[in-house]
C-alpha positions in Angstrom: 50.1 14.8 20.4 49.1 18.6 20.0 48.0 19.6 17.5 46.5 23.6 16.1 46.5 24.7 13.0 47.7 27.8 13.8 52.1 28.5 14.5 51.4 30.9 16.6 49.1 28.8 19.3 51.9 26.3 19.0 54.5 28.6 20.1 53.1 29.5 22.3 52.6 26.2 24.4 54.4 25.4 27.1 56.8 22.4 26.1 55.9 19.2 27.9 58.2 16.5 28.0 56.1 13.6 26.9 54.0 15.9 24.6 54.6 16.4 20.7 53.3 19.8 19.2 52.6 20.0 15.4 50.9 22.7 13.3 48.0 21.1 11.6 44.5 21.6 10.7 41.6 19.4 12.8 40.5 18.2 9.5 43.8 16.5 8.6 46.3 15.7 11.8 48.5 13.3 10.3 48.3 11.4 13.0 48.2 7.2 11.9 45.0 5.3 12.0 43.8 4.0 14.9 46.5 5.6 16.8 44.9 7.5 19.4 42.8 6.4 22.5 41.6 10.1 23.1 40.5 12.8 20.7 39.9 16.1 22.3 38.8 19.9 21.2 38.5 22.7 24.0 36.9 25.5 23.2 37.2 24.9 19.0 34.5 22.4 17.8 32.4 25.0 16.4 35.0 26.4 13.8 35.6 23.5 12.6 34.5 21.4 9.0 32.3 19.0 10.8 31.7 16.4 8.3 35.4 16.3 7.6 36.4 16.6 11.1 34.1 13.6 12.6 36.1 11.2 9.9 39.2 12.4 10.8 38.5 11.9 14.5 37.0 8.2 13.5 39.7 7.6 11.5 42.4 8.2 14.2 40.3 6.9 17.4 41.3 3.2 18.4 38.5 0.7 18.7 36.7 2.4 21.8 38.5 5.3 21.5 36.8 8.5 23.1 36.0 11.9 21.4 35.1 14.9 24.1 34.9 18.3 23.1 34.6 21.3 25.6 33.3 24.9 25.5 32.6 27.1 28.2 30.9 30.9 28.6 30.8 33.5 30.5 32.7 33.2 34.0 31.4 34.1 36.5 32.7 35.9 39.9 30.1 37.3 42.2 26.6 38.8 41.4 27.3 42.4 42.1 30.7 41.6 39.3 28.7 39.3 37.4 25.8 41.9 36.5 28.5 44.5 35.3 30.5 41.6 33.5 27.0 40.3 31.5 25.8 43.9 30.5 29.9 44.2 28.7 29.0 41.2 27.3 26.2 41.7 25.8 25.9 45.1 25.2 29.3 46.7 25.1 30.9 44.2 22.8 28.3 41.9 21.9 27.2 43.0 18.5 31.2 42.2 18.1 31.1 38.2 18.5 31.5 35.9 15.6 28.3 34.1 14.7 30.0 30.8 16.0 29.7 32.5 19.3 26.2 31.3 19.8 27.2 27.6 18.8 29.5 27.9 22.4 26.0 29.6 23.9 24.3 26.5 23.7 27.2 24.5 24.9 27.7 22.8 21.6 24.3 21.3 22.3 23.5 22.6 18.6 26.1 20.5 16.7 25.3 17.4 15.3 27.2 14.4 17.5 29.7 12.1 15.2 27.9 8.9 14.1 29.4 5.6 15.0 29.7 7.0 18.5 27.9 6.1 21.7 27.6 9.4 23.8 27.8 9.7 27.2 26.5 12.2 29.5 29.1 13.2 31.5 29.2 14.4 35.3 29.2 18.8 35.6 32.7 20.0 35.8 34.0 23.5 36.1 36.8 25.9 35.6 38.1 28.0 38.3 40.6 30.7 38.5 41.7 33.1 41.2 42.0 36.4 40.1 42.9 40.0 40.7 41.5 42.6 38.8 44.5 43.5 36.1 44.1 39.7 35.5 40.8 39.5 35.0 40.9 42.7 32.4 43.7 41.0 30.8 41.8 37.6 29.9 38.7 40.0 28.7 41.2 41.8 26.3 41.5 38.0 24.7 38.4 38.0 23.5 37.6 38.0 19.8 34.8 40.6 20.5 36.8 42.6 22.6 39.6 42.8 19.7 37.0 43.7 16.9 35.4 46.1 19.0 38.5 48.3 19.6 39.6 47.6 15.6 36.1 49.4 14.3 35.6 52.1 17.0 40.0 52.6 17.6 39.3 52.5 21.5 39.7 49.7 23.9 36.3 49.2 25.4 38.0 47.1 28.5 39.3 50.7 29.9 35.2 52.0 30.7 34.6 48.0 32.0 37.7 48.8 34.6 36.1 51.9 36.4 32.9 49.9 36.2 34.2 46.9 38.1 36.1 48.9 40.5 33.4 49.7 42.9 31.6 46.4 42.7 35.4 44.3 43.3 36.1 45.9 46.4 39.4 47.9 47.1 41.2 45.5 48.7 43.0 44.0 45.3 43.1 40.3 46.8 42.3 37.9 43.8 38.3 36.6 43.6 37.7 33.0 42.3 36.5 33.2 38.6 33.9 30.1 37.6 33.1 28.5 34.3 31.0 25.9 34.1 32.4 23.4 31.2 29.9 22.1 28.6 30.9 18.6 27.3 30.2 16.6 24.3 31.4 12.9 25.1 31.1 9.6 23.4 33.0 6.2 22.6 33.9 5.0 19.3 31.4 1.7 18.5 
């Protein structure tokens, strides 16, 4: 079961066969109690209602069930891409970010763990993606920052970042591997 509480995520899934997709808040799935073995959130813990949320996911979990939640930063590429990538993000767009962006900072470290679970300190896992340029401009045009940006100032910052990055990609246009290291928030249901 899928769930976001936005239609538009939704549609935008790609169907699986043994998944089920539903529009619905974090807060209040709908799923039955005790019905799930494995409650997870990637990259969305920190908007949540967190009082409300940790009941829900208790209230759903099986005995033993297991909550994980998953947030990741900045990729990185390579240091000569990296040090143009971290000044955009910081000072380019970086008065942009919600507040809730430092909550992902810390890795979720911040947030308050649901009581009534055990956590778990899990092993370091990582996100990796092979990328050409275009693509990697095209996942920094997602970002919320990077859409605020270009609403208050009418220009799409990502077009300067571009010519920055040429130089320090290389010419060649073969794809580099993009890295993000995962931060995890695991436990079992007592």
């Amino acid at each position: 079961m899928a769930t976001d509480a936005s239609a538009r995520q939704i549609g935008e899934a790609p169907r699986l066969e043994h998944v089920r997709f539903a529009v619905a808040p974090a807060e209040r799935s709908g799923l039955p109690d005790a019905s799930a073995d494995l409650v997870t959130v990637a990259q969305a813990l920190h908007w949540f209602d967190l009082p409300i949320f940790y009941g829900e996911v208790r209230r759903v979990l099986a005995p033993r069930g297991v909550f994980a939640a998953w947030c990741y930063g900045l990729l990185t590429i390579a240091p000569e891409v990296d040090a143009v990538l971290n000044r955009f993000y910081r000072e380019v767009v970086g008065g942009y970010w919600p507040a809730e962006r430092a909550i992902v900072e810390r890795g979720y470290a911040s947030l308050e763990f649901p009581s009534g679970f055990d956590e778990i300190i899990p092993p370091p896992f990582a996100m990796e993606k092979a990328w050409t340029l275009p693509e990697l401009l095209g996942y920094i045009r997602t970002w919320s920052a990077v859409r605020r940006y270009a609403e208050a100032r009418n220009e799409d910052p990502v077009t300067g970042l571009e010519s920055e990055l040429e130089t320090p990609w290389g010419s060649s246009g073969e794809p580099r591997k993009a890295l993000w290291d995962l931060d995890i928030r695991l436990g079992r249901k007592r």
